[in-house]
C-alpha positions in Angstrom: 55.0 115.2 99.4 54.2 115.7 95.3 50.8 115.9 94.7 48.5 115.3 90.9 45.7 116.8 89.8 44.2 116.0 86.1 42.6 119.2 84.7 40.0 117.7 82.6 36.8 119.0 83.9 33.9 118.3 81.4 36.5 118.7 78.5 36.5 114.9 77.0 37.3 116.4 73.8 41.0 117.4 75.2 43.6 115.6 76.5 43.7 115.7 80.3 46.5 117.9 81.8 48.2 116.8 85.0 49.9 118.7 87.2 52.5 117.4 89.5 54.2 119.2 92.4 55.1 119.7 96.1 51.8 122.0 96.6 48.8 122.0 93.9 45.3 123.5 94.4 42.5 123.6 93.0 39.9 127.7 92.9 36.5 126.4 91.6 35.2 129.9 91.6 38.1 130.5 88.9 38.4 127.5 87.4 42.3 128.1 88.1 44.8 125.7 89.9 47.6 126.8 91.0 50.6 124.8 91.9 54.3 125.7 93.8 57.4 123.8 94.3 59.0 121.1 91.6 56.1 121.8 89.2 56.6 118.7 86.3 53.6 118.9 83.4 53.5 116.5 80.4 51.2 117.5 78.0 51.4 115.2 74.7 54.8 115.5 73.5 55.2 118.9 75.7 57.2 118.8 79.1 56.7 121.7 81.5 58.9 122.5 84.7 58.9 125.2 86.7 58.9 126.9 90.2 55.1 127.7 90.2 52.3 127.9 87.7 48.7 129.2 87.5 46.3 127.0 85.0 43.0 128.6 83.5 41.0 125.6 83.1 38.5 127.4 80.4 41.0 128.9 78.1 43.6 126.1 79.6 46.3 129.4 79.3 49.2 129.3 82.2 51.6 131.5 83.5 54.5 129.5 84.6 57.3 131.8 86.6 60.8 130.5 88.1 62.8 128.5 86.3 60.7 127.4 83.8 61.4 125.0 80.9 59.3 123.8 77.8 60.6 120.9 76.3 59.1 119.5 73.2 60.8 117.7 69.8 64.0 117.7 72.0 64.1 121.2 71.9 63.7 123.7 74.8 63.2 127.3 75.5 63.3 128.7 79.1 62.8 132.0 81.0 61.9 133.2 84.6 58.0 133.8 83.5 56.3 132.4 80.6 52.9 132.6 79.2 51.7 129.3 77.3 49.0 127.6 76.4 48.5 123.8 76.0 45.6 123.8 73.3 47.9 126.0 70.4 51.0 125.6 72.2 51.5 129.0 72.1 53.7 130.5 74.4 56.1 134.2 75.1 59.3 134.6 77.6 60.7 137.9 77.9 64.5 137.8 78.5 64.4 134.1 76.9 67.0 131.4 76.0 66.7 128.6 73.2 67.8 125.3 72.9 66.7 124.0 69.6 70.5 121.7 68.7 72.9 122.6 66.9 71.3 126.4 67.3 71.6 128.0 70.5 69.3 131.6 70.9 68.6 134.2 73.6 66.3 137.2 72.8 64.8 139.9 74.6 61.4 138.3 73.7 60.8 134.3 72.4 57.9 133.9 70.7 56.4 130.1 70.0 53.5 131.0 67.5 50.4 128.5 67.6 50.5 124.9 66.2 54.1 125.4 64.7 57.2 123.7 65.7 58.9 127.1 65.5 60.4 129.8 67.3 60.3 133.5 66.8 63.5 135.4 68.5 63.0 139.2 68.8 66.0 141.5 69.1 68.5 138.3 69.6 70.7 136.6 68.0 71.6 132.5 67.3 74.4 130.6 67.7 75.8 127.0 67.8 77.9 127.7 70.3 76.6 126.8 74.1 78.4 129.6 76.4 76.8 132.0 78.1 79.0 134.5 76.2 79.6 132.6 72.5 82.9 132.9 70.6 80.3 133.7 67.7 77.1 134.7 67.7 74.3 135.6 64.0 73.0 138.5 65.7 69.4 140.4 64.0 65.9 142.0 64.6 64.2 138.8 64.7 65.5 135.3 63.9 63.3 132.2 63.2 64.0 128.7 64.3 62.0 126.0 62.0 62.8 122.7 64.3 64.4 120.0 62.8 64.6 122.2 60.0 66.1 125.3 59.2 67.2 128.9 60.7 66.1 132.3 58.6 67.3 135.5 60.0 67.4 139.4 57.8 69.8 141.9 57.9 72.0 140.0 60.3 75.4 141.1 62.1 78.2 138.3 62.1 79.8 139.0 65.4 83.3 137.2 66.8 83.3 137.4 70.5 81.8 141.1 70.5 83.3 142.6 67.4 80.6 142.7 64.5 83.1 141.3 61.4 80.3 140.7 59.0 76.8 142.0 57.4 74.4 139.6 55.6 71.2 140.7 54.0 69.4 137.1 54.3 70.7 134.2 56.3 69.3 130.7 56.1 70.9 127.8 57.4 69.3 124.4 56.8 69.6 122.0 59.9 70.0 118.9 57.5 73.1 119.5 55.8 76.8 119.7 57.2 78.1 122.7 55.0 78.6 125.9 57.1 77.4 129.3 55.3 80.3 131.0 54.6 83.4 129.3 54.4 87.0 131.5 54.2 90.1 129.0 53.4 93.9 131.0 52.9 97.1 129.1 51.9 100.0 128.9 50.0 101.1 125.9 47.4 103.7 126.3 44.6 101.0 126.4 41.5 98.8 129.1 42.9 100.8 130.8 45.4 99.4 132.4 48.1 95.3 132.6 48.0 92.0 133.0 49.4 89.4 130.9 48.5 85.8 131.8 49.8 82.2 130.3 49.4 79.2 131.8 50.3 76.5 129.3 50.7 72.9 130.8 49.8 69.7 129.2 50.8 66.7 130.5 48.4 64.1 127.9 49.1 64.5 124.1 50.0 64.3 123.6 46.0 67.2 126.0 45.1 70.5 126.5 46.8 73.9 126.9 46.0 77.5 128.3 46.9 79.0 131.2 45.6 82.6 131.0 45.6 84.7 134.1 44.8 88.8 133.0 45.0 92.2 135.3 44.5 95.4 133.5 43.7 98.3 135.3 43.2 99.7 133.3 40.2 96.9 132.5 38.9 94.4 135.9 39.7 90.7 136.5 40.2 88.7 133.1 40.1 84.1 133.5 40.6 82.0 130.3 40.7 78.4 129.2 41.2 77.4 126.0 42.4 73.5 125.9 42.5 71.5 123.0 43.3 68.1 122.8 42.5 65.0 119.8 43.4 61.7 120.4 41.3 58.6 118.7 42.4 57.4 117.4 39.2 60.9 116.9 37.6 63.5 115.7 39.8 66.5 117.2 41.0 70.2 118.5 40.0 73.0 120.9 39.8 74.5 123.6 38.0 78.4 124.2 38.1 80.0 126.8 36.7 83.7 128.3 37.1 86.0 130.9 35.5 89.5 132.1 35.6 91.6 135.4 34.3 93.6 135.9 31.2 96.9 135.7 33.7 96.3 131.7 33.9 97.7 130.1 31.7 97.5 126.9 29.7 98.9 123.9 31.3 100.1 122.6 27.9 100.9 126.0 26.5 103.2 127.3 29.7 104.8 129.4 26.9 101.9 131.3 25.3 99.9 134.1 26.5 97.0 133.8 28.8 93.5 133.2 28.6 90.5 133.0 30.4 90.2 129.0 32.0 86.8 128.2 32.6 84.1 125.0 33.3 80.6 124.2 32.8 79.1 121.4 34.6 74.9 120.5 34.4 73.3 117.4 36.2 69.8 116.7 36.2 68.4 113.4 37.3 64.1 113.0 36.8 62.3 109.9 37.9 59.7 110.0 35.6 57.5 106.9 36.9 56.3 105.6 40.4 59.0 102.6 41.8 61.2 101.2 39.1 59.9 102.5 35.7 61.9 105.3 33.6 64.9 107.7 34.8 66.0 110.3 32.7 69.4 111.5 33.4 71.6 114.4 31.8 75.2 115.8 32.3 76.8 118.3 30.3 80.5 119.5 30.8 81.7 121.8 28.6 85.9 122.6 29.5 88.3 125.3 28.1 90.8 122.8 28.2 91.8 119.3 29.5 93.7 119.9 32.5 90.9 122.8 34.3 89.4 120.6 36.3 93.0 118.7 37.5 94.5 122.4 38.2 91.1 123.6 40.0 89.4 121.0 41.5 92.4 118.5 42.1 90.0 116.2 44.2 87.0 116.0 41.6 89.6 114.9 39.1 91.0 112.2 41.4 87.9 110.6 42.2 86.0 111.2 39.0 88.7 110.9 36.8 90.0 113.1 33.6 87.4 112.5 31.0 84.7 114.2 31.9 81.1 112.6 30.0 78.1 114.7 28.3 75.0 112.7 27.4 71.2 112.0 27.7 69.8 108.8 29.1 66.7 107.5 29.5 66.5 103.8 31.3 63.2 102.2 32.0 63.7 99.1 34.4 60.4 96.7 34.2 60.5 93.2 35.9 61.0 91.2 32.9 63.0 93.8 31.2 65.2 97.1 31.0 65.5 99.6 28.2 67.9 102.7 27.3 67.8 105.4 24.7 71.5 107.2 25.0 72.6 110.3 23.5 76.1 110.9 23.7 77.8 113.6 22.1 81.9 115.3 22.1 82.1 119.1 22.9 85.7 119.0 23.6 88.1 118.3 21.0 90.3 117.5 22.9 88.7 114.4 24.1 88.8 111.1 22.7 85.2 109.8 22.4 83.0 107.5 20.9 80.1 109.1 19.8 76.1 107.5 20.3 74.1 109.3 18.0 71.7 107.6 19.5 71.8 104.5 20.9 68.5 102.4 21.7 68.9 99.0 24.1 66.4 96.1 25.4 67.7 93.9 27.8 66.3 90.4 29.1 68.0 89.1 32.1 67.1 85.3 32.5 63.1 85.6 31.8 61.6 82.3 33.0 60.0 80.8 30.0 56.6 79.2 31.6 56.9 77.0 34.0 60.2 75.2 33.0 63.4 75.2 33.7 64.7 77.0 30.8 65.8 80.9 30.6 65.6 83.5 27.8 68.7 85.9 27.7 68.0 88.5 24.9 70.2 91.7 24.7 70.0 94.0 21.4 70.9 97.5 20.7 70.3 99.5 17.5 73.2 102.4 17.3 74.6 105.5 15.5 78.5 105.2 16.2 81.0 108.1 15.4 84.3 107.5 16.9 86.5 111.2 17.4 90.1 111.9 18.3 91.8 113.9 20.4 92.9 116.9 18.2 95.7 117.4 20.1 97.6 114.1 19.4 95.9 113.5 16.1 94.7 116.7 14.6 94.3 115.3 11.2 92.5 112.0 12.0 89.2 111.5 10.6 86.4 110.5 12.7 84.9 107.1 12.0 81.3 106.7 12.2 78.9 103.8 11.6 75.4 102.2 12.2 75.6 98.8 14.3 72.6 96.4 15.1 73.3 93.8 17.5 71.5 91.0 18.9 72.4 88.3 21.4 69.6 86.0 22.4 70.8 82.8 24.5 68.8 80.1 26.0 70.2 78.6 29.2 68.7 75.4 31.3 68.7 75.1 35.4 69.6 71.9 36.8 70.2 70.8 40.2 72.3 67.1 40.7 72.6 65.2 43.6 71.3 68.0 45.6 73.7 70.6 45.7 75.3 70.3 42.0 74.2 73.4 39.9 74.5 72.7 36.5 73.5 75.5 33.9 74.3 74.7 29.7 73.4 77.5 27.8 73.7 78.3 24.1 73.8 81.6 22.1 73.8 83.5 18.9 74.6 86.8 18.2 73.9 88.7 14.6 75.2 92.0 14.0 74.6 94.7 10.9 77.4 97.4 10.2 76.6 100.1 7.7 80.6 99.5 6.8 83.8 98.1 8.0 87.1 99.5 8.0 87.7 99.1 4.4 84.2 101.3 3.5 83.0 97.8 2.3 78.7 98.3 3.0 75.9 96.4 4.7 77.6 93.6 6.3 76.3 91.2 8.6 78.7 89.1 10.7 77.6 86.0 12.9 78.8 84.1 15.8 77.2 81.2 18.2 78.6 80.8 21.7 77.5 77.8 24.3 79.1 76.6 27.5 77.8 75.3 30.5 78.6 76.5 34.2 78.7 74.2 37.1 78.7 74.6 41.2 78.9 72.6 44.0 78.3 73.4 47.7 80.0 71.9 50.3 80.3 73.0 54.7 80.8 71.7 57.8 80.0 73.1 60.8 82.6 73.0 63.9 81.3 73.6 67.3 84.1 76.1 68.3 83.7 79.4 71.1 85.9 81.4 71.5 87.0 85.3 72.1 90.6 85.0 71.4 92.1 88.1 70.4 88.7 89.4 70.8 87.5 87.7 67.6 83.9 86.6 69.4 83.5 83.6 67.5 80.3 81.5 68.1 80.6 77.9 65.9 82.4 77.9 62.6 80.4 76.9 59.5 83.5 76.5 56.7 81.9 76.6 52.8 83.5 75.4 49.8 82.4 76.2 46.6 84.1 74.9 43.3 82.8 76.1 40.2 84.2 75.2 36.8 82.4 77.3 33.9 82.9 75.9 30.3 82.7 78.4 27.3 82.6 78.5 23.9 82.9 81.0 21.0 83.0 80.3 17.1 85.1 82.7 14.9 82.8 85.3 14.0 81.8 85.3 10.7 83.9 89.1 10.1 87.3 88.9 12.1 87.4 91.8 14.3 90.8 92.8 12.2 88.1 94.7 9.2 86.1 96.5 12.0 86.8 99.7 13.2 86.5 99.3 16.5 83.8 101.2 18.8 83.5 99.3 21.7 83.6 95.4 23.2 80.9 94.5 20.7 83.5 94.7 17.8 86.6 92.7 19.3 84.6 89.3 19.9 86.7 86.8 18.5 86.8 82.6 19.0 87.0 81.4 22.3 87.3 77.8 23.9 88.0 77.6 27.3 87.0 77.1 31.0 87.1 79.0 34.2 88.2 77.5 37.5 87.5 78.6 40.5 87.4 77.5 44.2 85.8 79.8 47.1 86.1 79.1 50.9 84.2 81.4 53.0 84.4 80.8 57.0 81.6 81.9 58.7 80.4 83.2 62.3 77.7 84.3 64.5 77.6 87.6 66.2 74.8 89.5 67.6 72.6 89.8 70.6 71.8 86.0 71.8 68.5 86.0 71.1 68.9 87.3 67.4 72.6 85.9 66.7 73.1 86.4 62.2 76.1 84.7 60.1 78.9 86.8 59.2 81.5 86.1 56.8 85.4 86.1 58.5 87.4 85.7 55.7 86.5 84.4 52.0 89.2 83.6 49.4 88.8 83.2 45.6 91.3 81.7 43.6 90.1 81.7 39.7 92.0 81.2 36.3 90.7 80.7 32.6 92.4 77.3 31.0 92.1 77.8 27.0 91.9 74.9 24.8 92.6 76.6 21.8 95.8 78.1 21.6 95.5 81.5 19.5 98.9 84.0 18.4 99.8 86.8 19.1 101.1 89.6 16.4 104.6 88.0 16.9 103.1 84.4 15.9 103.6 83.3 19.4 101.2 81.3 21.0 100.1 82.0 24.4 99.8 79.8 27.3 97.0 77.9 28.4 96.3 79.1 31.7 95.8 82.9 30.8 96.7 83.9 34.9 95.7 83.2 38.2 94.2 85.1 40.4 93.6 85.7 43.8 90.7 87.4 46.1 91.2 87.3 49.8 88.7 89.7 51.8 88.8 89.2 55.8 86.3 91.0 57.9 87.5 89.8 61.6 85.7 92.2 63.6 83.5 94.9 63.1 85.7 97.8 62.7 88.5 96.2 60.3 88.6 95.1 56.9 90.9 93.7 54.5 90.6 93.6 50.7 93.6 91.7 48.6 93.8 90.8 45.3 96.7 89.8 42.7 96.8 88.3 39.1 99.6 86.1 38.3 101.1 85.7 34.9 101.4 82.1 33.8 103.4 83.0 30.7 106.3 85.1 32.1 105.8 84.0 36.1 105.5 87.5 37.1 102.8 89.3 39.2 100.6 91.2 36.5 98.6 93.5 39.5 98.4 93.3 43.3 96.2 95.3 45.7 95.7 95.6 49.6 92.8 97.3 51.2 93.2 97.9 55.1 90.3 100.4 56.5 90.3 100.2 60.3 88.2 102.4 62.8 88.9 102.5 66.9 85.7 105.0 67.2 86.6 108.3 68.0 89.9 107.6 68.9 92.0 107.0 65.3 91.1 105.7 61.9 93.7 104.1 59.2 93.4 103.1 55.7 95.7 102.0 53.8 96.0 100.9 50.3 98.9 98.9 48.0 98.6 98.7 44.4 101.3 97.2 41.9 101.1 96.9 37.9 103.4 95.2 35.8 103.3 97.0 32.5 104.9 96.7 29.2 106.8 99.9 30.0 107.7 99.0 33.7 106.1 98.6 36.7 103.9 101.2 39.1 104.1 100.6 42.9 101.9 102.7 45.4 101.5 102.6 48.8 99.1 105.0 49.9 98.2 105.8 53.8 95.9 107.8 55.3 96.1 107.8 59.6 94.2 109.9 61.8 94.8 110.1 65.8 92.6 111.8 68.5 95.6 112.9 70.7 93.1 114.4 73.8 89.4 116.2 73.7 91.8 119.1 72.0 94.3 117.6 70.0 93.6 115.6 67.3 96.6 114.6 64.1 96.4 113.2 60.7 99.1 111.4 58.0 98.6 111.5 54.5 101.3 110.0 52.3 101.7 108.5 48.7 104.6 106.5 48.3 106.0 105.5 44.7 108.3 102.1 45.4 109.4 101.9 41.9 110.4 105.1 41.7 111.5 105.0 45.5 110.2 108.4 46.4 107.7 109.9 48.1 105.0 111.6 45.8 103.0 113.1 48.5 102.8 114.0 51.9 100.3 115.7 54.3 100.2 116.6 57.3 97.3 118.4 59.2 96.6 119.4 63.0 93.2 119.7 64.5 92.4 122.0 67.5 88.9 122.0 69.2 87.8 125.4 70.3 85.0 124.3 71.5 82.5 125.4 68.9 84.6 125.3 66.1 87.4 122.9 64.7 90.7 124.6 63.4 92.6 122.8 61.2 96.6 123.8 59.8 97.5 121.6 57.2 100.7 121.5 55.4 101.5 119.5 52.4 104.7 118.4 50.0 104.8 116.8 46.8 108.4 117.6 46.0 111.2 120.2 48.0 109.9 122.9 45.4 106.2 122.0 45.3 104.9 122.9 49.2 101.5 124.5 50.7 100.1 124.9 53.3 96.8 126.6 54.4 94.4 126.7 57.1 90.9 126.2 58.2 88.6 126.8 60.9 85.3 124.7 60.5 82.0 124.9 62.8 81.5 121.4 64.6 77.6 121.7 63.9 78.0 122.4 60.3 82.2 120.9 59.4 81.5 120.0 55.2 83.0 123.1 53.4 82.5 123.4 49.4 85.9 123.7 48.6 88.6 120.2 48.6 92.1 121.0 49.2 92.7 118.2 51.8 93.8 114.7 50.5 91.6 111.6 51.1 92.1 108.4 51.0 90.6 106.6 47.4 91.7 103.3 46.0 94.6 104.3 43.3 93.2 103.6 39.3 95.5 101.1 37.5 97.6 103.0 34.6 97.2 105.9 36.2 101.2 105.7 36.8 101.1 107.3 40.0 99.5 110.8 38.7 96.9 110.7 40.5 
């Protein structure tokens, strides 16, 4: 039989304690109870169970002894005799273990101070690995364990199995993020030849971390890095990158010369000077010993950030009628092709209801200092071309519903634009245009009662939407033909336009959820759009073009929660050829494989440029896990990368041996082991999957 007793006693300002086991009693004399056999205690958010335990009602201290455990925040610490109290939630174990996820600790003493959600090891070490004996273990004189936070230990040992392999003067490991302290990646490729490249990742203060990265190649020597990351209170947060190389690099468009040093210099900052939506202030610098440092360093930066690398100052304020910007952008590389803002000051108005009607103010102007460089290296004695530009473009538009569902929308606008000069140095010029067109809608659907889970599509009723649009628009020949600007950005290419663009959508629909909360979710949608012109213009050859400029095509299919499918292609009307053509296929089966896949195809004046790029990963067994990387070129009808990499679980950690080949001379290989609590490392080798950038011809 379990019996309770509620140790309140005249204490209505605490929380009543209950005490639940196979034998409790109650010594009025010592205002003690004392309880044996399957003892369960929930205090708050605290959960005590032990063997037997003797309560102090007055001072509400217990001593708790035989398998004892004190749960609280999902964390844990247990011992054969602990001392706690309920009030502070204090508490001591000697010869204690902690379980406080991913950190695993055992001490020769566990502290719990009062009121913290911390615990104090003392002569023990941590861990994230769950064995009584650990593959790894931080070992030290004392180690602190912040809950849901963070882990600080001093003057720690780094022990592997039971051979000490490492000393660290401070350790701090936030519980937050998924990069592992110290991270040790060797390898071998045919550009740096066999190398080393290590991160340390320091912890000063939640406001200022960083990695520290310190990498030998043997064709390329020494390399030393800092990555710090920093979060003010009063004004916001960013990151400081820098990285540098030894004179035995060399120049990857000087293979011939003699070495010199290669470095980069990267700052972010990001300050959200106002409460909700008011002004950001945003800066990047970049500052580059050369174009390709970045490409031959940090190949995986460059493929998803690209080659051209931006430095400017930004301030945006975003109102509800309106947004601003004040931009700064400025060249530091000349070997960069850029156009210069020196500054540039914009006011947008995004369809600003005018009173209660139906009409809408558009307004967009911009007041800027333009200075358009060169790279030096194709045109070293190219001039740059500068210029100040107002521009305004204020439009009036008019909502109107018809019959219902008809949207109908005229609009009509002007724009007026001062350059300082043209191309021919002619001054002060002021060039006009008006614009007008009027965009229509219609909806259409039908619903079909249809249920069905063929295939495992789980399809509950079909609603089927059509929407045809057909947008008119109009543009006058500017006042100054775009031929006698120099030409900065879209601003200066307007030229006359008279055409209209046609599309038609269908979307199927379905609903999927719980039965009591069921939602609409789109199956499939396809787009098919083209721009008919009415006014046939010339090309340079005196060739007109035709009217339908192309069509194209958007299909996206969504037919159960872990697939989707992207596809879109442009047709040439003029030569019947496919201009561009994409697929997207990312699929997920949980834990047990993951595929993407991506097609892209560009028909360009020089050729074409055909990719197919795959990326398949498969969880063989609890152990075992594989993973395919390839980039195929079909024009060229080659392979221009493949990658394969093998995953083993050892139980706390994940190793990884991956081995990849762009060409029979151009191989590497190189392994990693990665904790499973903390598996982000600072340092991309590996090849992900990213959607492929038109003209990129493959070099990607």
């Amino acid at each position: 039989m379990v019996y309770g007793l509620d140790l309140c006693h005249g204490q209505p300002q605490n929380e009543p304690i209950v005490v639940n086991g196979d034998k409790v009693e109650y010594f009025h004399e010592r205002k003690e109870v004392i309880g044996s056999g399957n003892i369960s205690i929930t205090y708050k958010d605290v959960l005590l169970t032990c063997d037997g335990i003797t309560v102090n009602l007055e001072t509400r201290d217990a001593v708790a002894s035989g398998n004892v455990r004190i749960t609280q925040k999902g964390a844990y610490f247990t011992g054969n005799k602990i001392k706690y109290n309920f009030d502070t939630r204090a508490g001591s174990v000697m010869e204690g273990y902690v379980s406080a996820k991913p950190f695993y600790g055992k001490a020769q003493e566990v502290d719990k101070p009062a009121n913290k959600d911390q615990f104090m090891l003392q002569r023990g070490y941590v861990t994230t690995c769950d064995l009584d004996k650990p593959h790894y273990r931080i070992q030290s004189r004392q180690v602190k364990i912040y809950l849901g936070d963070k882990v600080v230990a001093r003057h720690i040992l780094f022990f592997i199995g039971d051979v000490p392999v490492m000393y660290l003067p401070y350790y701090e490991q936030p519980l937050d993020q998924a990069k592992t302290h110290i991270t040790v990646i060797p390898g071998e490729s045919k550009d740096w030849g066999y190398y080393l490249l290590t991160a340390y990742r320091y912890y000063i203060n939640d406001a200022n971390r960083g990695d520290i990265l310190l990498d030998y190649r043997t064709k390329k020597g020494l390399g030393e890095g800092l990555n710090h990351y920093f979060d003010t209170s009063s004004f916001g947060s960013g990151a400081f990158k820098f990285y540098n190389t030894h004179k035995n690099d060399r120049l990857a468009y000087d293979k011939t010369g003699d070495g010199k040093p290669r470095n980069r210099y990267q700052f972010r900052h990001m300050w959200d000077m106002g409460e909700g939506p008011d002004t950001i202030a945003t800066v990047e610098f970049n500052k580059l010993s050369d174009r390709d440092v970045i490409k031959d360093y940090f190949y995986n930066e460059f493929e998803e950030l690209g080659d051209t690398p931006d430095n400017y100052i930004s301030f945006v304020t975003q109102k509800q009628d309106f947004s601003t910007e004040l931009l700064l952008r400025k060249r530091f590389d000349n070997f960069y092709a850029v156009v210069e803002r020196l500054p540039e000051y914009k006011i947008d108005i995004n369809s600003f209801r005018i009173g209660e009607s139906r009409f809408y103010l558009t307004s967009n102007s911009a007041g800027s200092y333009l200075n358009k460089t060169f790279d030096i290296t194709i045109y070293p004695d190219q001039k740059d071309l500068d210029a100040v530009r107002f521009d305004t473009y204020n439009q009036i538009s008019y909502a109107a519903n018809l019959l219902g569902s008809l949207a109908v929308t005229p609009y009509a606008g002007t724009r007026q634009t001062y350059y300082s000069r043209n191309k021919w140095g002619d001054t002060n010029l002021i060039r006009n245009v008006f614009s007008g067109g009027v965009n229509n809608q219609i909806k259409f659907y039908k619903v079909y009662d249809v249920r069905s889970n063929f295939l495992g599509l789980d399809i509950d009723k079909l609603r089927h939407i059509i929407t045809p649009s057909a947008n008119y628009y109009y543009t006058h020949q500017p006042t100054i033909s775009l031929d006698n600007l120099n030409q900065f950005d879209s601003v200066d290419s307007i030229e006359a336009q008279n055409g209209v663009r046609l599309a038609l959508e269908n979307r199927l629909q379905t609903r999927r959820g719980a039965e009591e909360s069921k939602s609409s979710v789109d199956l499939a949608t396809l787009i098919v759009s083209s721009d008919y012109m009415f006014r046939l213009k010339k090309d340079n050859m005196g060739m007109k073009s035709d009217k339908f400029k192309s069509v194209d095509f958007q299909l996206e299919l969504i037919p159960y929660s872990w697939a989707y499918i992207l596809s879109k292609m442009s047709i040439d009307t003029k030569r019947y050829i496919i201009q561009t053509a994409s697929i997207d296929l990312v699929a997920s089966g949980g834990e047990r494989w993951s595929a993407a896949v991506s097609t892209r195809f560009e028909h360009v004046e020089t050729g074409t440029n055909n990719l197919l790029t795959a990326d398949a990963t498969y969880k063989i067994n609890d152990k075992w896990k594989v993973r395919l990387y390839e980039r195929f070129n079909a024009t060229k009808k080659s392979f221009e990368e493949t990658e394969f990499t093998i995953f083993r679980d050892i139980h706390c950690w994940i190793a990884e041996i991956i081995y990849n080949i762009k060409s029979v001379d151009d191989q590497g290989l190189w392994i990693v082991f990665r904790l499973k609590a903390f598996p982000d490392y600072p340092v991309g080798v590996k090849r992900t999957y990213s959607r492929a950038r038109f003209g990129s011809n493959g070099n990607q």
